[in-house]
C-alpha positions in Angstrom: -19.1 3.6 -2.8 -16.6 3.3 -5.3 -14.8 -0.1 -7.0 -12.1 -0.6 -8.6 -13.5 -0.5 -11.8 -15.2 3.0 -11.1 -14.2 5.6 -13.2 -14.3 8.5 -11.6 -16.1 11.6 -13.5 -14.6 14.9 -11.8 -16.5 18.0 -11.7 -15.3 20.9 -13.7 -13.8 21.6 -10.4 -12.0 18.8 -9.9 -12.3 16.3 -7.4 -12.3 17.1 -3.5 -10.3 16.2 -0.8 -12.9 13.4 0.8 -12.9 11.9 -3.1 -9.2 11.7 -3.0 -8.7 10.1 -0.4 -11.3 7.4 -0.7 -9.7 6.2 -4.0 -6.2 6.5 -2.4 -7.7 4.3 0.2 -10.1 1.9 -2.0 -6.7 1.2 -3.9 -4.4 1.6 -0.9 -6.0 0.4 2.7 -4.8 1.8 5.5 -5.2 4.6 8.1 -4.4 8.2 6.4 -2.0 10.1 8.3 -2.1 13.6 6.1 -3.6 14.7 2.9 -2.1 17.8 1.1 -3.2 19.5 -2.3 -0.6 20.3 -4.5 -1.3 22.1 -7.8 -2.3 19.3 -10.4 -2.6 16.4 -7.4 -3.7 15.4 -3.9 -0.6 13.7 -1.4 -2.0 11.3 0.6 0.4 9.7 3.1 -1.5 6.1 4.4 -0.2 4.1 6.8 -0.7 0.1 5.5 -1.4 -2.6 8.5 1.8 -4.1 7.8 2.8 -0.8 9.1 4.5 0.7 5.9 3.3 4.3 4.8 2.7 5.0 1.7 2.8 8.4 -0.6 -0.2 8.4 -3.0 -0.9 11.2 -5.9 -4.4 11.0 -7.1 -4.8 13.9 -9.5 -7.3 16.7 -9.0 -8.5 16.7 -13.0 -9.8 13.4 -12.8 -8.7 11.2 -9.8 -6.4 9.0 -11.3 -3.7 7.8 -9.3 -0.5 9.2 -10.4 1.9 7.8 -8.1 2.6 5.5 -5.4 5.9 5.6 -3.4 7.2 5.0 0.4 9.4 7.2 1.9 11.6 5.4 3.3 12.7 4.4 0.0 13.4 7.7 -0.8 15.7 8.6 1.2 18.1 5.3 0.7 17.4 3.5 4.2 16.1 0.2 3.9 12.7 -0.8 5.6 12.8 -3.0 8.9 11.9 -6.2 9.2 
């Protein structure tokens, strides 16, 4: 099981899809809705209790998260209440 405090050593591979998504999720908790590898990084879209999804890049070197964002910020609607 990983911690927080885990650093993650990535095979000279890179990490897989189950890896990816359990740091997305260790960091992030929530149900995950998709997961989708890009070229350098792992989109995983999780979906929060509170009910808010999130967009998390973990990258496939060495499963660091990248990014974190929510899409309905992206696309200039504001969330509801």
């Amino acid at each position: 099981m990983l911690s927080l405090n885990t650093l993650v050593y990535a095979q000279a591979g890179g990490i897989g899809k189950q890896e990816a998504v359990a740091i997305a999720t260790k960091n992030y908790p929530g149900r995950v809705l998709s997961v989708k590898r890009k070229t350098s990084f792992y989109q995983i879209k999780i979906l929060s209790d509170s009910g808010k999804v999130r967009v998390i890049k973990v990258d496939v070197k060495n499963g660091t998260v990248q990014s974190r964002s929510r899409p309905d910020a992206q696309n200039g609607s504001q969330p509801q209440r």
